[in-house]
C-alpha positions in Angstrom: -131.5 82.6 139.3 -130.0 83.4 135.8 -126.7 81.6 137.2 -128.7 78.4 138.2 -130.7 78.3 134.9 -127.6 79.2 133.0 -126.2 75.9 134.5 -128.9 74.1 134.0 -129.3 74.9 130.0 -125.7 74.5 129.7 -125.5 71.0 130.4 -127.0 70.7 127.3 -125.3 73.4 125.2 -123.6 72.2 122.4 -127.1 72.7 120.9 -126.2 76.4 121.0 -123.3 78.4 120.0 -121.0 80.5 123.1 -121.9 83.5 121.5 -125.4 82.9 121.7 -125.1 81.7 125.6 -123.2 84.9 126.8 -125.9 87.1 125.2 -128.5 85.1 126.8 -126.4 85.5 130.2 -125.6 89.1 130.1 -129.3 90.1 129.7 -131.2 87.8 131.8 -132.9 86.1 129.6 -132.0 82.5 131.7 -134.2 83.4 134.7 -136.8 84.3 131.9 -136.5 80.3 130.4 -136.4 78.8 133.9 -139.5 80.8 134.6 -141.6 79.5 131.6 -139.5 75.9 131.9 -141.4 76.2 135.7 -144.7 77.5 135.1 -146.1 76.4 132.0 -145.6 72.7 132.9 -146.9 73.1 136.5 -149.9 75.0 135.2 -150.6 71.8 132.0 -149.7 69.2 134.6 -152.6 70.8 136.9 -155.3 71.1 133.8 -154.6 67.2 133.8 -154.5 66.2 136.8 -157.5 68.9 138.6 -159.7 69.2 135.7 -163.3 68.0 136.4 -163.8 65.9 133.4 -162.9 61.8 133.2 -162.0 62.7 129.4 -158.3 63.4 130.7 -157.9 59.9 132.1 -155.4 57.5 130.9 -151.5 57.4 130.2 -152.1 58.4 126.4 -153.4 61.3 127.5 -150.4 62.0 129.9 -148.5 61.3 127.1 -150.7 64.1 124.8 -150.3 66.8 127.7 -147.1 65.6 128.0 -146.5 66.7 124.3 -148.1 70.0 124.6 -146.0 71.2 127.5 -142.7 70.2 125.9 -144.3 72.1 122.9 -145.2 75.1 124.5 -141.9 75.8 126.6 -140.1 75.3 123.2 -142.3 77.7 121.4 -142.4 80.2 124.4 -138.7 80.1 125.0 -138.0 80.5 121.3 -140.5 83.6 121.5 -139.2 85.0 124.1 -135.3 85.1 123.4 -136.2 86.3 120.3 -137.8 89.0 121.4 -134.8 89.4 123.6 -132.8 89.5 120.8 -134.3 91.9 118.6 -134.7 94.6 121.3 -131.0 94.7 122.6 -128.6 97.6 122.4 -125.8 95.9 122.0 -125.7 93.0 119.3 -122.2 94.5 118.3 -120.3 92.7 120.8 -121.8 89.0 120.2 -121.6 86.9 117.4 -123.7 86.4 115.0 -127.1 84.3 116.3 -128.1 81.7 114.1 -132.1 80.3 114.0 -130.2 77.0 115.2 -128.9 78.9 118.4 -132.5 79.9 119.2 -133.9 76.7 118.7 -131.0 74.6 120.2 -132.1 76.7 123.6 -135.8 76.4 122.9 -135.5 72.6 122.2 -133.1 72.3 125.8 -136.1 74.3 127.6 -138.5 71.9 126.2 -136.5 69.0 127.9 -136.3 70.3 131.5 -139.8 71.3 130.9 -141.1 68.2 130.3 -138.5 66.4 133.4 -140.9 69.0 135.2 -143.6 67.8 134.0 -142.8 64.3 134.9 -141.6 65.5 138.6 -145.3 67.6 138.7 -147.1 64.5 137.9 -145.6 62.3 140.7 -146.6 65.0 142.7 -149.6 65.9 141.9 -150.8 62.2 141.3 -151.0 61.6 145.1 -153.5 64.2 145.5 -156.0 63.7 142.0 -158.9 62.0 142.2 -159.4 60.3 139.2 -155.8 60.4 137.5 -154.1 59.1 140.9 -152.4 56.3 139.1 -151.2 58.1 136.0 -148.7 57.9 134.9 -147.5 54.6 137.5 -150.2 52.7 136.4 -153.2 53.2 133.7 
C-alpha cells in the first residue's frame, strides 16, 4: 500500500521536496495518508448522506461537508507526518524538512480526499433517502 499511495501523492509532488518524500517512503507514513485520505471522507460523506435530519439537504451543504473533509485530511495528514517526523531515529540521513514540505503533502492529501469524497457521494447518493440527487441535482 505505501507504494500505491506513494504513487498516488507523487503525481502531485513538486509541492514537496525529494528529501521529504523518501523519508515519508522509508517509514511508512504513505499507507498512513492513504488511510486517513480513505476513511475520513467515507466516514463525512456518510454523516451527509445517512444522517436523519433534512438540515443536510442541498448542494451548499455538499459543498460545506465537502470543505470539512478536504480540511480534515489536510490537518490530519499534516498531524500525523509530523508526528512521524519528530519520533524518527534517523533524521541524519534526510534533508532538512521544511513546514512547506509538510504542508505541500497535507495540501495533496486534501485533494485525493476530497476526489474521494466526490467518488463517495455518487455512490452513496443512489442509496440516501433524502440527499439522492445531491450533488447531480439540488
Amino acid at each position: 500500500m505505501n507504494d500505491f499511495f506513494q504513487t498516488l501523492f507523487g503525481c502531485l509532488s513538486s509541492m514537496y521536496e525529494q528529501g521529504w518524500d523518501n523519508f515519508l517512503y522509508d517509514n511508512g507514513a504513505y499507507t498512513y495518508f492513504g488511510l486517513i485520505l480513505l476513511i475520513v471522507p467515507s466516514i463525512i460523506a456518510g454523516i451527509f448522506y445517512f444522517a436523519d435530519t433534512a438540515r443536510f439537504n442541498g448542494r451548499l451543504k455538499w459543498f460545506l461537508f465537502m470543505l470539512i473533509s478536504f480540511l480534515l485530511v489536510m490537518a490530519i495528514t499534516y498531524g500525523v507526518g509530523d508526528i512521524i517526523y519528530q519520533s524518527a531515529d534517523n533524521l541524519d540521513q534526510y534533508d532538512p524538512i521544511s513546514f512547506m514540505d509538510k504542508f505541500g503533502t497535507a495540501f495533496i492529501g486534501g485533494f485525493w480526499g476530497t476526489v474521494w469524497f466526490i467518488l463517495m457521494s455518487l455512490i452513496m447518493m443512489l442509496t440516501s433517502t433524502h440527499n439522492y440527487k445531491v450533488p447531480i441535482k439540488s
